[in-house]
Backbone and ligand atoms as CSV (ligand in chain L), in Angstrom:
chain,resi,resn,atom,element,x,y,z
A,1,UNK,N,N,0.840,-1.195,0.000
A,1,UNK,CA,C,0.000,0.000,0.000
A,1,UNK,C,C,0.878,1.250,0.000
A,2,UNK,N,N,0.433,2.164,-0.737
A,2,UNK,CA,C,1.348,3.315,-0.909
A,2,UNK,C,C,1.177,4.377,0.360
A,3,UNK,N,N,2.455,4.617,1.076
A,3,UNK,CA,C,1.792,5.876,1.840
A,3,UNK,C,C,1.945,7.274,1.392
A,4,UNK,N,N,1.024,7.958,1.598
A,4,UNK,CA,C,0.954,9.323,1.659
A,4,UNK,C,C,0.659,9.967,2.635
A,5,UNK,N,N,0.838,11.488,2.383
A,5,UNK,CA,C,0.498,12.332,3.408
A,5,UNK,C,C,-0.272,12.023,4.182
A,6,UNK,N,N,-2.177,11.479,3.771
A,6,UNK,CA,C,-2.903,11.887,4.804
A,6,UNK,C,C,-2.663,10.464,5.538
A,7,UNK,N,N,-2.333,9.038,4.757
A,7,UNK,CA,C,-2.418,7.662,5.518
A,7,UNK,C,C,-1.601,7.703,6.530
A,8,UNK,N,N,-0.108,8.688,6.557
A,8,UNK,CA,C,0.600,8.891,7.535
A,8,UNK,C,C,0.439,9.295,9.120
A,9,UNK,N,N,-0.412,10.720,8.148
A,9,UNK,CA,C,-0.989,11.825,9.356
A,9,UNK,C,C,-2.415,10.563,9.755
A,10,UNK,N,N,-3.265,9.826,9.518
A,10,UNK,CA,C,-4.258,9.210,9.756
A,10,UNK,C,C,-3.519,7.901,10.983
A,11,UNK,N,N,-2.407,7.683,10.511
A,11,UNK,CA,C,-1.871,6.474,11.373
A,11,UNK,C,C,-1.375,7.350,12.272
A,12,UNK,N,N,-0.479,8.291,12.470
A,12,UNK,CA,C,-0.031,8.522,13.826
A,12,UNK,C,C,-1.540,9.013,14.531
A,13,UNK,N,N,-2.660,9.553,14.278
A,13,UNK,CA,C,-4.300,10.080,15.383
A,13,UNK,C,C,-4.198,8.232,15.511
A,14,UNK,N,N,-3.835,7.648,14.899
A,14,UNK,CA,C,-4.652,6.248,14.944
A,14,UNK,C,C,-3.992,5.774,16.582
A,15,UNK,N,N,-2.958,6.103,16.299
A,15,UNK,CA,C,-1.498,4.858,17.561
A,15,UNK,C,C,-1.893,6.668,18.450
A,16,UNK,N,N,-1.963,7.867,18.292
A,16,UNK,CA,C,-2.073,8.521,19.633
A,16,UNK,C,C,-3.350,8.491,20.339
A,17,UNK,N,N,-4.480,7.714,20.059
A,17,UNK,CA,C,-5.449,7.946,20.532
A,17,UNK,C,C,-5.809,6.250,20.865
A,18,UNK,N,N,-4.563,5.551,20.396
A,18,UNK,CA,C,-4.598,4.009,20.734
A,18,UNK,C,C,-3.523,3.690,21.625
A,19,UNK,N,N,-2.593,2.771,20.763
A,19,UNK,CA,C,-1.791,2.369,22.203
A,19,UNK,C,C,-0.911,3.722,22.804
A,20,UNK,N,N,-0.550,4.696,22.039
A,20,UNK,CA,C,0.044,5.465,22.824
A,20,UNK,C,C,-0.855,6.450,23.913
A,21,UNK,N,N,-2.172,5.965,23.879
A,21,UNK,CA,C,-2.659,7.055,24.638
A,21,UNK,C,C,-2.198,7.317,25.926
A,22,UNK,N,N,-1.964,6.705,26.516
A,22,UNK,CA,C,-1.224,6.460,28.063
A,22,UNK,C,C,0.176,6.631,28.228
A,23,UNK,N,N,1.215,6.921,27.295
A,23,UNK,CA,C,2.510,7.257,27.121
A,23,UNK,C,C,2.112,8.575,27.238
A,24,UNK,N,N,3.773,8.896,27.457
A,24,UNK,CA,C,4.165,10.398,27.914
A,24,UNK,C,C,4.215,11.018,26.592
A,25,UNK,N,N,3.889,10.413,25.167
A,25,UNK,CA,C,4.449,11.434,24.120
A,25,UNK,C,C,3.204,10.704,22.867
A,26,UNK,N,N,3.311,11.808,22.459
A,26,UNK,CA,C,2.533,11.273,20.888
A,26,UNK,C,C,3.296,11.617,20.141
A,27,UNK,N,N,3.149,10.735,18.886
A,27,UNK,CA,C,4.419,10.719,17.800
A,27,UNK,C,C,3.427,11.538,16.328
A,28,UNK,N,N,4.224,12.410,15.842
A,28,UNK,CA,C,3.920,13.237,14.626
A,28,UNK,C,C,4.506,13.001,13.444
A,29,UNK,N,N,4.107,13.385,12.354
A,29,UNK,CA,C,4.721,12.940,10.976
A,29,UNK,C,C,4.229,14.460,9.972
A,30,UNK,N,N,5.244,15.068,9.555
A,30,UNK,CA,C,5.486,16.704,9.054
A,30,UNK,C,C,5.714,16.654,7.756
A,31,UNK,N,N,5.070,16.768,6.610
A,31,UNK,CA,C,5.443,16.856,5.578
A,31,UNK,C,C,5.870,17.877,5.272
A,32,UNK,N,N,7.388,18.833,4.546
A,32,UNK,CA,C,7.837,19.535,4.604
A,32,UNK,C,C,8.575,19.023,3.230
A,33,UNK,N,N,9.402,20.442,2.536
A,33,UNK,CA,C,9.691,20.476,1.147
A,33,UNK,C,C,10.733,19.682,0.960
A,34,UNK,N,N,11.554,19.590,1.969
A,34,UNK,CA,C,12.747,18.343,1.711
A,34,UNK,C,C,12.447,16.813,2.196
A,35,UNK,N,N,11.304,16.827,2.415
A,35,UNK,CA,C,10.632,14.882,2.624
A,35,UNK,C,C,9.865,15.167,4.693
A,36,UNK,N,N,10.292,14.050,4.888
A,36,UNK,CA,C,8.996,13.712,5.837
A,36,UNK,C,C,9.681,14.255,7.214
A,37,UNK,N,N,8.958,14.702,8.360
A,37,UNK,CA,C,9.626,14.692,9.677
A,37,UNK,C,C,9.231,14.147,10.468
A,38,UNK,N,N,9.722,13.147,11.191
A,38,UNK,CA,C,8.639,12.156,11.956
A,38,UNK,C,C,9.472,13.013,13.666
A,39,UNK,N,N,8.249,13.488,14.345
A,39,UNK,CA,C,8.828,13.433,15.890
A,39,UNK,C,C,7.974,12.978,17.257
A,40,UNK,N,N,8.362,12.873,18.102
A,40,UNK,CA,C,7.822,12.199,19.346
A,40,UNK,C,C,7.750,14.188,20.141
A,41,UNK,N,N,6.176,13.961,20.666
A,41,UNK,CA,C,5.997,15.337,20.996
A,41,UNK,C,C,5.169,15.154,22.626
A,42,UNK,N,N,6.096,15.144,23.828
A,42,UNK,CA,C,6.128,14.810,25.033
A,42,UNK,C,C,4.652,15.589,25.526
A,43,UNK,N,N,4.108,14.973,26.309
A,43,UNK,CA,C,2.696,16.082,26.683
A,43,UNK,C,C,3.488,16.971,27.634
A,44,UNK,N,N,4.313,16.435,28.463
A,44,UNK,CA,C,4.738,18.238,29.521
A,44,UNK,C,C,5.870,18.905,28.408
A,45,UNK,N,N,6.617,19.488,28.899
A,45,UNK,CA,C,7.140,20.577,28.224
A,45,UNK,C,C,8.502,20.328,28.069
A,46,UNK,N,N,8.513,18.559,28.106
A,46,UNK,CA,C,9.558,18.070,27.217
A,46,UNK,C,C,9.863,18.438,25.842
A,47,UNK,N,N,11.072,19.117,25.295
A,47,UNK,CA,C,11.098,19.843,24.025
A,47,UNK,C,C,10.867,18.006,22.714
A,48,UNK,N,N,10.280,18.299,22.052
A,48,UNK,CA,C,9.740,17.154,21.004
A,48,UNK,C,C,11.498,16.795,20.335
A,49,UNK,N,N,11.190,15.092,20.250
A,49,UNK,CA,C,12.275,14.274,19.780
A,49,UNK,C,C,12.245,14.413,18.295
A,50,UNK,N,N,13.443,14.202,17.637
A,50,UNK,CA,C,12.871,14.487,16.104
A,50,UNK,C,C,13.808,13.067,16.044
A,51,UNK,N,N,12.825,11.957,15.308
A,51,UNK,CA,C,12.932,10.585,14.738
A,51,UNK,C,C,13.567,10.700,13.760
A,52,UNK,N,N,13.353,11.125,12.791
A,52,UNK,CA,C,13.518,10.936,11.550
A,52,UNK,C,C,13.621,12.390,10.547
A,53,UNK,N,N,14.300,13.103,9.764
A,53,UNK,CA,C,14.000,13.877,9.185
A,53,UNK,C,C,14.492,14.511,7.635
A,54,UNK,N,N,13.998,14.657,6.549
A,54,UNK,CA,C,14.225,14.337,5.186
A,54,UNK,C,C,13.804,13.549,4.609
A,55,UNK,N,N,13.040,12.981,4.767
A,55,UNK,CA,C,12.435,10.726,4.645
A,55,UNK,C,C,11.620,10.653,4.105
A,56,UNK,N,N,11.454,9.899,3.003
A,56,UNK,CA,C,10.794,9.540,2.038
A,56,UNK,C,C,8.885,9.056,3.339
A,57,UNK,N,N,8.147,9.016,2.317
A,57,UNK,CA,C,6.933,8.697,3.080
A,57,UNK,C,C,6.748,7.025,3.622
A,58,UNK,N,N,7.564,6.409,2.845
A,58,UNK,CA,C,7.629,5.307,3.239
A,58,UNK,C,C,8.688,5.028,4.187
A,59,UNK,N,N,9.577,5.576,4.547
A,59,UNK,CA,C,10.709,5.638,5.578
A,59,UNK,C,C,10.185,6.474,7.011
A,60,UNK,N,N,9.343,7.178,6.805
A,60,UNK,CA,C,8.393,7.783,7.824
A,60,UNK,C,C,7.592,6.823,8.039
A,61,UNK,N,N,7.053,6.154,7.488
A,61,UNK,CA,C,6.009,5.438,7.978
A,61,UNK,C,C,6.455,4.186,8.636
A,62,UNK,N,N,7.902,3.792,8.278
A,62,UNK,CA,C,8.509,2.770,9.124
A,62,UNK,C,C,9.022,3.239,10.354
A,63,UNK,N,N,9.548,4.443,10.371
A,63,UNK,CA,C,9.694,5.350,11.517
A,63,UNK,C,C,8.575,5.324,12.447
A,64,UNK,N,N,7.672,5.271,12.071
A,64,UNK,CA,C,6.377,5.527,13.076
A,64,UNK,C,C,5.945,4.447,13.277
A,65,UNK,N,N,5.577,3.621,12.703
A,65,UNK,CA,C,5.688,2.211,13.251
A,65,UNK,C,C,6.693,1.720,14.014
A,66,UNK,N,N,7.828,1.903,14.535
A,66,UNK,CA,C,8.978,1.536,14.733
A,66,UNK,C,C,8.855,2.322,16.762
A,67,UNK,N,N,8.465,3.361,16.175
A,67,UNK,CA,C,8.203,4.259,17.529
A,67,UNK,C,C,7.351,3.388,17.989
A,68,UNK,N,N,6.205,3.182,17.885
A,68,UNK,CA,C,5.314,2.704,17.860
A,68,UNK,C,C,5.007,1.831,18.389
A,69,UNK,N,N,5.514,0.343,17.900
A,69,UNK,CA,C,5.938,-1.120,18.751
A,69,UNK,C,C,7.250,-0.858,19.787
A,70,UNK,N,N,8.364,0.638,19.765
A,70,UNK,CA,C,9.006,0.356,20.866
A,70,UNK,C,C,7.972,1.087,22.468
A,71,UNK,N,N,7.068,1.548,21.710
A,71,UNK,CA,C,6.491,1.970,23.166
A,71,UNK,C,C,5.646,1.050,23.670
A,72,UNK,N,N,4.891,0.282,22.841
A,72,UNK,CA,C,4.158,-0.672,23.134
A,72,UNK,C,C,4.774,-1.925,23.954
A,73,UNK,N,N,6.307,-2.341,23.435
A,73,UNK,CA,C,6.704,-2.433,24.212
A,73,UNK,C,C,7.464,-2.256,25.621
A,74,UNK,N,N,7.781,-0.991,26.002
A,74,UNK,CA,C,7.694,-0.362,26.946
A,74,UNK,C,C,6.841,-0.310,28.061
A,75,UNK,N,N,6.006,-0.550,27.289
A,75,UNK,CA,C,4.437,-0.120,28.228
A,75,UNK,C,C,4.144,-1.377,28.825
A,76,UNK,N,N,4.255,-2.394,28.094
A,76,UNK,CA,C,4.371,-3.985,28.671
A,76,UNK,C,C,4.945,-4.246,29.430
A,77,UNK,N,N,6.366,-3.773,29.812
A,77,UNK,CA,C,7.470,-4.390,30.648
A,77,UNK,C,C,6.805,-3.417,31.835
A,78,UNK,N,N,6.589,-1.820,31.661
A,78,UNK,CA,C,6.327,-1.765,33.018
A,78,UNK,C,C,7.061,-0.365,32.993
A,79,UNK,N,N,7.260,-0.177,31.982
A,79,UNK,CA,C,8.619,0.913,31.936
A,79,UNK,C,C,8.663,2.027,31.141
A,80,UNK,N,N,7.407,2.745,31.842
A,80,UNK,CA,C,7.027,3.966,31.314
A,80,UNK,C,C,8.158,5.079,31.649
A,81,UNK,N,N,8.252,5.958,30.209
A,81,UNK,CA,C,9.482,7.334,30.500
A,81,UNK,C,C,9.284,7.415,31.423
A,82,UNK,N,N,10.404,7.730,32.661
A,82,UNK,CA,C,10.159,7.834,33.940
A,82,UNK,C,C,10.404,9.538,33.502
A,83,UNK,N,N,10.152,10.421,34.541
A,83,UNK,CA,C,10.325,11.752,34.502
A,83,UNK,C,C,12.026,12.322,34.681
A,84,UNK,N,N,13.132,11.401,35.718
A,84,UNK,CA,C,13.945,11.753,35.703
A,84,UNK,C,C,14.915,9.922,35.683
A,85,UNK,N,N,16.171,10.654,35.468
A,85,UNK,CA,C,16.728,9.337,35.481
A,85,UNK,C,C,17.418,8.843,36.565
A,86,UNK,N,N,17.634,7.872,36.799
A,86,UNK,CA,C,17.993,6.721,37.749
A,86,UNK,C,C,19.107,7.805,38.462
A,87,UNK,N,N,19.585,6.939,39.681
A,87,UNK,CA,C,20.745,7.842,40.446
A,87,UNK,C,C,21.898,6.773,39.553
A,88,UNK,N,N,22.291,5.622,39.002
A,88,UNK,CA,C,22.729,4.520,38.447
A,88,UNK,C,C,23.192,5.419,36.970
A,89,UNK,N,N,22.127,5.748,36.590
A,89,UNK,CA,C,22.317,6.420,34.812
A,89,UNK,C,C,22.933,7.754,35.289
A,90,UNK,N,N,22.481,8.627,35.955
A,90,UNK,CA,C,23.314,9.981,35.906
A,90,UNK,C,C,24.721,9.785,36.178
A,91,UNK,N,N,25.161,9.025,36.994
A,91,UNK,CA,C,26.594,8.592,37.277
A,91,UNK,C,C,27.040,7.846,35.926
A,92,UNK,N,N,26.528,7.243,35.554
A,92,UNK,CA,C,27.169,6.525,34.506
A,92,UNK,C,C,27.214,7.457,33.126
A,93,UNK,N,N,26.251,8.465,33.500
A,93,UNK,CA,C,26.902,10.128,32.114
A,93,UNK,C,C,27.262,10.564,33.127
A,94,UNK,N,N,28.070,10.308,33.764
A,94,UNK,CA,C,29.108,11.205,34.880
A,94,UNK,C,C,28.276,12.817,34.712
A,95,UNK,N,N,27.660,12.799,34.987
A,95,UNK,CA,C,26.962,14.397,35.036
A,95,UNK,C,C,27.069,15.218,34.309
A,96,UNK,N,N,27.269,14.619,33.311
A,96,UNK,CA,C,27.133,15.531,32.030
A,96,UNK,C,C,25.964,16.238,31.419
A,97,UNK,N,N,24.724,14.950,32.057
A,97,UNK,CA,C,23.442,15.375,31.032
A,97,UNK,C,C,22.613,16.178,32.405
A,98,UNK,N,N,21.632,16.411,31.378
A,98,UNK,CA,C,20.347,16.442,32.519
A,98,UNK,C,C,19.728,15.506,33.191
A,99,UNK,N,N,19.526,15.377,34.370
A,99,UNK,CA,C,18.925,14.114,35.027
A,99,UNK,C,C,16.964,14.516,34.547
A,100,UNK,N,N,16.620,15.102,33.832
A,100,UNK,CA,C,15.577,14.975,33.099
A,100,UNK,C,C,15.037,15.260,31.961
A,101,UNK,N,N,15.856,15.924,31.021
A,101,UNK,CA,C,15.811,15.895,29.574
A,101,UNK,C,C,16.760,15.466,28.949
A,102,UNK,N,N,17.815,15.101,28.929
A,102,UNK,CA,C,19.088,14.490,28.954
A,102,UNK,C,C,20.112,15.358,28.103
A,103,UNK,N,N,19.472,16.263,27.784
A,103,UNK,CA,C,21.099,17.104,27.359
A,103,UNK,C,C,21.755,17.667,27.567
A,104,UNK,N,N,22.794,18.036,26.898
A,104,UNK,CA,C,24.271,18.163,27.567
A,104,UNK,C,C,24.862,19.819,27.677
A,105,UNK,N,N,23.190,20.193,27.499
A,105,UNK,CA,C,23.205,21.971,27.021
A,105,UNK,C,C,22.968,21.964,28.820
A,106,UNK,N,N,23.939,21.690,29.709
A,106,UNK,CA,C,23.638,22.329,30.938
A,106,UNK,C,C,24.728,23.138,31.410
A,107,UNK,N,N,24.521,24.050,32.386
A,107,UNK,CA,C,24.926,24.937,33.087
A,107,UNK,C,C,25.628,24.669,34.714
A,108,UNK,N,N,26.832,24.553,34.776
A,108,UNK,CA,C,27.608,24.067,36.056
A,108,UNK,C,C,28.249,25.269,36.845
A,109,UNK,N,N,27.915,25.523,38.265
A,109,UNK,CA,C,28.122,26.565,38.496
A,109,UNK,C,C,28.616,26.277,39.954
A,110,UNK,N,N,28.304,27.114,40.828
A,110,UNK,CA,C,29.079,27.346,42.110
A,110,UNK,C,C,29.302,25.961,42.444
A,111,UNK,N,N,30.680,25.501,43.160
A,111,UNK,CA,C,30.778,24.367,44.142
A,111,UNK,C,C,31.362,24.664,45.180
A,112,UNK,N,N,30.782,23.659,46.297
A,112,UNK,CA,C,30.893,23.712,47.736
A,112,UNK,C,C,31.305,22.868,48.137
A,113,UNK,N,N,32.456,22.593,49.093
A,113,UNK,CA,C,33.128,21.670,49.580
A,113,UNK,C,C,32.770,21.269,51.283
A,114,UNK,N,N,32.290,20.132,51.159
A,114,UNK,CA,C,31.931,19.356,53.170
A,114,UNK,C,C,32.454,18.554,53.186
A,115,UNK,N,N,34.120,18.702,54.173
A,115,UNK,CA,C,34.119,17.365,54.666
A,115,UNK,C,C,34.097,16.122,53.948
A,116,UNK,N,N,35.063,15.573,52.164
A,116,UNK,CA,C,34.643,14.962,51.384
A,116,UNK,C,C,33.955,14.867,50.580
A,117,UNK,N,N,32.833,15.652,50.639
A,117,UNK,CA,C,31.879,15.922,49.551
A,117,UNK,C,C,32.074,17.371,48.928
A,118,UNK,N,N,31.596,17.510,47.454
A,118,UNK,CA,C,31.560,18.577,46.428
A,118,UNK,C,C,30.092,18.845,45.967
A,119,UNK,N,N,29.223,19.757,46.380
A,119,UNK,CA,C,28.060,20.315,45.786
A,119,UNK,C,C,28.006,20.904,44.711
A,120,UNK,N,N,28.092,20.702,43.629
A,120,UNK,CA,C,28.162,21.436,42.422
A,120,UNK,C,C,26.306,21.886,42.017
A,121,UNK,N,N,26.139,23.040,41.745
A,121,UNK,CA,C,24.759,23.711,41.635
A,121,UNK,C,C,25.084,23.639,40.306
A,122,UNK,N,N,23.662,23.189,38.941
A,122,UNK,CA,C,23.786,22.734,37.699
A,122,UNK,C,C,21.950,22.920,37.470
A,123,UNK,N,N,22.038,23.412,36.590
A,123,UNK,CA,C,20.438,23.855,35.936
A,123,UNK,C,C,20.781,23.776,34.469
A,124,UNK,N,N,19.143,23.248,33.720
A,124,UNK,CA,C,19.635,22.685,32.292
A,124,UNK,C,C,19.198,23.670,31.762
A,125,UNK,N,N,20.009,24.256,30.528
A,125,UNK,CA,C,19.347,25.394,29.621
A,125,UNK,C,C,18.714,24.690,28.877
A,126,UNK,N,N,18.342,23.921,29.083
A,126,UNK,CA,C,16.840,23.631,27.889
A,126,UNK,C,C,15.441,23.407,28.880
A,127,UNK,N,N,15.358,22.157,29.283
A,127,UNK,CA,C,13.945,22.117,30.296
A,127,UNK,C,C,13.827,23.274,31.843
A,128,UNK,N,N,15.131,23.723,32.084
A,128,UNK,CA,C,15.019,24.740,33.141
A,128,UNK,C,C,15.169,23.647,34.313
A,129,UNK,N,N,15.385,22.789,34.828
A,129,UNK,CA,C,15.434,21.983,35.886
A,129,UNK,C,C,16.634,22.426,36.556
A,130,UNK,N,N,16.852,22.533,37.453
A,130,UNK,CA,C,17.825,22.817,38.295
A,130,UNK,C,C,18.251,21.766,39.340
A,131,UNK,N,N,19.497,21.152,39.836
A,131,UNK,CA,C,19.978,20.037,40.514
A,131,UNK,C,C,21.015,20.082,41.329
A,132,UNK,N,N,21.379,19.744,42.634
A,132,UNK,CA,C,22.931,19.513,42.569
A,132,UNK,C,C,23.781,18.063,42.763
A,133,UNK,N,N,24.635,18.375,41.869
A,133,UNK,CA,C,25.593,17.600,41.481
A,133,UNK,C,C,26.257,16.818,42.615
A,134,UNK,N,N,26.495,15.574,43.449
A,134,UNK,CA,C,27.300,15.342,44.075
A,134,UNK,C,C,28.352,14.603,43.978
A,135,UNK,N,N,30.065,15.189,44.617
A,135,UNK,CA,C,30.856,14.573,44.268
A,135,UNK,C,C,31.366,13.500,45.962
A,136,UNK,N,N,32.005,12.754,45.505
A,136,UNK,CA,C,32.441,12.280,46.939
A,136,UNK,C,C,33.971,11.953,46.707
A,137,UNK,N,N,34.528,12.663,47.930
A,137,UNK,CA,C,36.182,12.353,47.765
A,137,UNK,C,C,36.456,10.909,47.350
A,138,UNK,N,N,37.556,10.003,46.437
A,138,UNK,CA,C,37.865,8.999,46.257
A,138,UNK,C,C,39.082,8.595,46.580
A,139,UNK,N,N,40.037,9.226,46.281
A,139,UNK,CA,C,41.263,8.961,46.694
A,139,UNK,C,C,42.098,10.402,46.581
A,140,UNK,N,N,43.376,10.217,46.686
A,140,UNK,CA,C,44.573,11.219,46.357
A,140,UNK,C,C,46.116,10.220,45.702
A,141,UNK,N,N,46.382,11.769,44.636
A,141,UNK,CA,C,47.359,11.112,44.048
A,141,UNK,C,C,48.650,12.000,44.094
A,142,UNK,N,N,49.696,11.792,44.123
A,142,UNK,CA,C,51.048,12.673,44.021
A,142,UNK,C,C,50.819,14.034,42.411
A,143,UNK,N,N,51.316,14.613,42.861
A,143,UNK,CA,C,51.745,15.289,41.839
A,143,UNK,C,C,53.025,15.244,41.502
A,144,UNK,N,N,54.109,16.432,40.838
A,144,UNK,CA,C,55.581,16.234,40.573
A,144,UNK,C,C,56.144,16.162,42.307
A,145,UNK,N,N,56.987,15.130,42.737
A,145,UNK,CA,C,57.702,15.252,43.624
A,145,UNK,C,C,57.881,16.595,43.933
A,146,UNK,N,N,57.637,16.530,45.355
A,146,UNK,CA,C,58.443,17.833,46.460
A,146,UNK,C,C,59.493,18.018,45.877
A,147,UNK,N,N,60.853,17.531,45.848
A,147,UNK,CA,C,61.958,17.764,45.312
A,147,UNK,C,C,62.306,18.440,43.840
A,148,UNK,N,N,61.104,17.649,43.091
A,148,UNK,CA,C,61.740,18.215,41.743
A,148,UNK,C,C,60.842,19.974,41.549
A,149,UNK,N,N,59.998,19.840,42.244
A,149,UNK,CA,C,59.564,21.340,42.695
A,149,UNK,C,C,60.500,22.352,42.528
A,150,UNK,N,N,61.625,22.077,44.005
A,150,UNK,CA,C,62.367,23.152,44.441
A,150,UNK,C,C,63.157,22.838,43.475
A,151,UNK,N,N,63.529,22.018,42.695
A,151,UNK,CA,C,64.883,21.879,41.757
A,151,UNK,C,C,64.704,23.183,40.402
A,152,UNK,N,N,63.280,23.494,40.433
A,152,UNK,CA,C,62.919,24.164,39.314
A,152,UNK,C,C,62.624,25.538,39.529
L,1,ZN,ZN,ZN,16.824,19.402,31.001
């Protein structure tokens, strides 16, 4: 079956008002002069994912299907977008991202030192979330020898 514009735009109302109704995002499909834009468009004020973009109508439409069965499966296991991410995942992007929109457009600012620990204050320029960062002392290492210090 051939897709077009409207079978596209007709299948994504179809999957947002079906299985995705209960997900955090409905998925869109943009016809535009250089081919198709398929994106995932979060109901809070998560800025919209862009899937796919330039794509033939039939490459959109596998795109959206594709979204599609991965949320469905999602939704099965139990494992709806959570709002922020794990304490496990932010450490493992060593604090790079946002612990709730995940990009790397954030802002690192004052740190505070207790006794082993480092407070780093960090707000994301994109969703506006604001966090702080914690570090915990791990070890210590030499630098250039005392000696070769004064030798220089
Ligand atoms: Zn963010």
């Amino acid at each position: 079956m051939k897709v077009t514009e409207k079978s596209l735009k007709a299948r994504c109302t179809e999957l947002n008002l079906g299985p995705l109704r209960n997900t955090t995002f409905g998925i869109k499909a943009t016809r535009l002069n250089a081919g198709y834009t398929v994106e995932l468009q979060y109901r809070d004020a998560t800025p919209p994912q862009i899937l796919a973009e330039s794509v033939t109508a039939a490459e959109a439409a596998a795109t959206v299907e594709g979204a599609a069965a991965g949320a469905a499966a999602v939704k099965v296991a139990g494992l709806d977008k959570p709002e922020f991410v794990t304490r496990d995942t932010f450490i493992r992007q060593a604090a790079e991202r946002c612990p709730k929109c995940a990009t790397k457009d954030i802002f690192s600012g004052h740190i505070s030192v207790d006794k082993g620990s480092m407070i780093q204050k960090c707000s994301c320029q994109r969703c506006g979330l604001a966090w702080n960062s914690i570090y915990r002392l791990d070890d210590y290492e030499l630098s250039l020898p005392v000696s070769e210090m004064v030798e220089r």
